[in-house]
N, C-alpha and C positions, 0 to 999 in steps of 0.2 A: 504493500500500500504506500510506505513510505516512498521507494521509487518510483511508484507513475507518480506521486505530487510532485518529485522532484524535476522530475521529466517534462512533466508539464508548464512547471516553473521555466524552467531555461527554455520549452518553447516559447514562451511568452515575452523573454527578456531576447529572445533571436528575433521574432515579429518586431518588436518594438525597436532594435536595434537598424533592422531592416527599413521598417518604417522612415527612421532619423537620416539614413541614408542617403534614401529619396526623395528624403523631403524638398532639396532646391531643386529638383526636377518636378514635381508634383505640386509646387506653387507657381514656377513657371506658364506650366501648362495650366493649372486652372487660374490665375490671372492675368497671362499675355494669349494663353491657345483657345481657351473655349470659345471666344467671341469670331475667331477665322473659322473654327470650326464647324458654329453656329451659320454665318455668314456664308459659306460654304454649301451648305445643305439648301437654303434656301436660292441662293446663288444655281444652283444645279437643276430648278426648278422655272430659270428664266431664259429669257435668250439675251445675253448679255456681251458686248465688244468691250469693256473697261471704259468704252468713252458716252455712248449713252445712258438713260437711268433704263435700268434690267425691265426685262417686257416679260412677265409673267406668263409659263407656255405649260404650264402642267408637266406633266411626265412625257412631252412632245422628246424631250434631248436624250431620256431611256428609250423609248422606241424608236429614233433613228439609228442608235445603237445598235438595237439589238438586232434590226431587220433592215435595215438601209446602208450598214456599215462595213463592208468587206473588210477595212485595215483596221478596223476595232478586232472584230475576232481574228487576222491575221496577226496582230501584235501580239495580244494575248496567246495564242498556239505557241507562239515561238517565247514567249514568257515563261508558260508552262514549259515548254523543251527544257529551258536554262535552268528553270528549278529543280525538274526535275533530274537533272544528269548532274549540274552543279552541287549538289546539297550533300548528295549521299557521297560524290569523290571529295569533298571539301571535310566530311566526317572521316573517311580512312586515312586520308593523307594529314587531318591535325592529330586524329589518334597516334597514326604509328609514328608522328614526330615524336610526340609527348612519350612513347615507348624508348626509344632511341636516346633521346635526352634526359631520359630518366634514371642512366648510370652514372656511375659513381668514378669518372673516370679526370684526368690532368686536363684544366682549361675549360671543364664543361660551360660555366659560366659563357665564357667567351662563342660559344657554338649555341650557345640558346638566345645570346641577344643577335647573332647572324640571322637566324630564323627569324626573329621576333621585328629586324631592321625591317624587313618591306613595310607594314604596317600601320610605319612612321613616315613614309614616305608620301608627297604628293600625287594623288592617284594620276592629276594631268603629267605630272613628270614621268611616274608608272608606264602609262601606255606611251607616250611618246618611246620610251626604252622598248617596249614591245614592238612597238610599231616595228620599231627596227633589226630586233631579232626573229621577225616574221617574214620579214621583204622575202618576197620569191626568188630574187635573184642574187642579194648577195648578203641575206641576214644570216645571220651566227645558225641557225637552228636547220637552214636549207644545207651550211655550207659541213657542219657533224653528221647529218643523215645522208650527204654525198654519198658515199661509200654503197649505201643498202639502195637508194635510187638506181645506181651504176649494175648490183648487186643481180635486181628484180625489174632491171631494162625498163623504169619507170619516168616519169616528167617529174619534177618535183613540185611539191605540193603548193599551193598558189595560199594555204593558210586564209588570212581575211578577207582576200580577191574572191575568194570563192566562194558560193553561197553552200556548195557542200561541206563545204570545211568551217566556214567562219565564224557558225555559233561556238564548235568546238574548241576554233583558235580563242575567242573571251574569255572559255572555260577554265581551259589550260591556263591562260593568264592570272585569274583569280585565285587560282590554287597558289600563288606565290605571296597570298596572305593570311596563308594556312597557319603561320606563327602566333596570329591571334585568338586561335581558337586553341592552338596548343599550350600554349600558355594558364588557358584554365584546366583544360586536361592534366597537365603538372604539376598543377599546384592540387587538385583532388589525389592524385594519383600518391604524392608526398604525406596526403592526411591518409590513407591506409594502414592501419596496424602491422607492422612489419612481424609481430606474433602469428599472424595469420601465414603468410608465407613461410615461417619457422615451421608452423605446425604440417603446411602444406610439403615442405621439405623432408621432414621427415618419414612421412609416408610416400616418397620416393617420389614426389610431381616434378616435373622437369619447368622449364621457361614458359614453356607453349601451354602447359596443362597450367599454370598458376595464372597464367594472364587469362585463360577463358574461363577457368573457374570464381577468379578471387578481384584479378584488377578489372578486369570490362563490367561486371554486374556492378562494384563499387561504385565505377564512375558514371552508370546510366543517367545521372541528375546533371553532371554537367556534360552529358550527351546530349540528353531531352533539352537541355537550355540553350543549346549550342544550335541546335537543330532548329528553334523556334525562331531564336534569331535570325538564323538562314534562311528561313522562309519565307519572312519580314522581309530582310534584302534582298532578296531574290527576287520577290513580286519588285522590286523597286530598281532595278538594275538599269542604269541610261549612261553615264558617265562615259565607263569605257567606247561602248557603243558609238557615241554621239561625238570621239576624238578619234577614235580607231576606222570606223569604219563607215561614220557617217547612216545608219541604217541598212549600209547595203552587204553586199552587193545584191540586187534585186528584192529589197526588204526583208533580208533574212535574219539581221540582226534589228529588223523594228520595233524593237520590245512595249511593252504596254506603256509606259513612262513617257518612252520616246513619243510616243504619238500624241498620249497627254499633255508634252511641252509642245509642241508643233501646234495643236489645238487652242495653246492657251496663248502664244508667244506668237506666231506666222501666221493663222488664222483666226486672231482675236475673237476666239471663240468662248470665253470665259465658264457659259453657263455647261456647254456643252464639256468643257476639262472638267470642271467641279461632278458635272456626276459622271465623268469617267473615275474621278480620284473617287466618290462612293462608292462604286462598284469594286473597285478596286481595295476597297476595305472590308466590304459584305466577303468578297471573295478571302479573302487573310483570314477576317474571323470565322468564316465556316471553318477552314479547314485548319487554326490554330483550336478553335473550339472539339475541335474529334480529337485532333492530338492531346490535346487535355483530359478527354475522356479517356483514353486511349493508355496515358501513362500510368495509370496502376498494374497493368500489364506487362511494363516494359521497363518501368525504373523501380528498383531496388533500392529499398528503405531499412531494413534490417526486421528482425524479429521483434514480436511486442514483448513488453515486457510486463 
């Protein structure tokens, strides 16, 4: 009895701690954001250019959407694509940093803020460096896979030129700030009782058998937080895009954002971005809300006591 009230106590003083945390983000937001928010919603309901007063159209700018719009649902497919194939290689490749960097070995320090530098980097600076290790003709990345071209009597790959490859080249590019997700991965992975691994040693587990037993269930919490995040950004993906590649080649990289600012910025379409950016939250929160439901199943909490 004693121990759940104690239990229950330190959740309460981790809520509250949590709470304090957030708090200059969550006064923010409800003093400078609800009113854009608000503004927003109603905004999405007019036909508005920024320079007349808004012309009230009902739910007219959801239904050209939905049924009038071929590059709304083209953005979006290809939005979808990116999350979907980004999210879950952005999870193996922060895990198995975080694995890697997780030994006890001369210099580590120095090799975990390597990883962790891109992240600190400007992203326009970012792709401009991609840009470059992409070029078809003489970026660093055509001029290593020379060899396997030559190999399998191939053309070499045209990377962002091409609309076959081009979602894939952003892909690849993202993953080079995989140091931020591993960075939480390390620090969970460092809170693991190293008794556990003792005990798992002694009953003869090797590397592979303690990592799938003991380390991956531990860190499902900042898996599942990791993951939620990514799917936040991912629906929100333009940057790259919109310096890389310009939406193309043939709209392959026109992501949903992308079209959003086009909407909002070249076709002073105001009312018509605003409920694209609603939909574009209906859609996050349906499918942050399953994931939610979803994580009693998938992250590990420990035993009650």
């Amino acid at each position: 009895m004693k121990t759940t009230v104690t239990l229950e106590k330190l959740k309460k003083k981790e809520n509250l701690a949590g709470y304090l945390f957030a708090s200059p983000w969550l006064f923010g937001l409800i003093v400078l954001g609800m009113f854009p928010i608000v503004a927003s919603l109603y905004i999405s309901f007019t036909n508005y250019d920024m320079l007349a007063t808004p012309d009230f159209v009902g739910f007219e700018n959801y239904r050209i959407l939905f049924t009038n719009d071929t590059l709304f649902w083209k953005s979006l497919g290809n939005t979808f694509y990116h999350v979907a194939i980004a999210i879950p290689l952005g999870l193996i490749v922060g895990i198995s940093l975080a694995l890697l960097l997780n030994n006890k070995l001369r210099a580590m320090s120095v090799y975990r803020t390597m990883f962790y530098l891109p992240n600190v980097v400007s992203i326009v600076a970012m792709s401009l460096l991609w840009l470059w290790l992409f070029q078809p003709s003489f970026g660093l990345i055509n001029e290593i896979l020379s060899p396997l071209y030559k190999l399998f009597q191939m053309e070499p790959l045209r990377w962002h030129q091409d609309p076959a490859t081009s979602k894939i080249t952003l892909i690849i590019m993202g993953l080079w700030t995989a140091g931020g997700s591993m960075v939480i991965y390390l620090a969970q992975m460092q809170d693991i009782p190293k008794s556990l691994y003792e005990s798992a040693e002694m009953d003869g587990a090797n590397w592979l058998k303690k990592t799938y037993y003991i380390t991956l269930p531990l860190m499902t919490p900042s898996i599942f937080f990791n993951f939620i995040m990514g799917l936040i950004g991912g629906f929100q993906v333009f940057t790259i895009a919109y310096i890389m590649t310009n939406g193309g080649p043939s709209r392959s990289t026109y992501y949903y954002a992308y079209y959003m600012f086009d909407k909002m910025i070249q076709d002073q379409q105001m009312g018509m971005a605003s409920a694209m950016a609603w939909i574009l939250l209906v859609i996050v929160l349906i499918i942050t809300v399953i994931a939610l439901r979803l994580n009693k199943y998938v992250i590990y909490l420990g035993e009650e006591t």
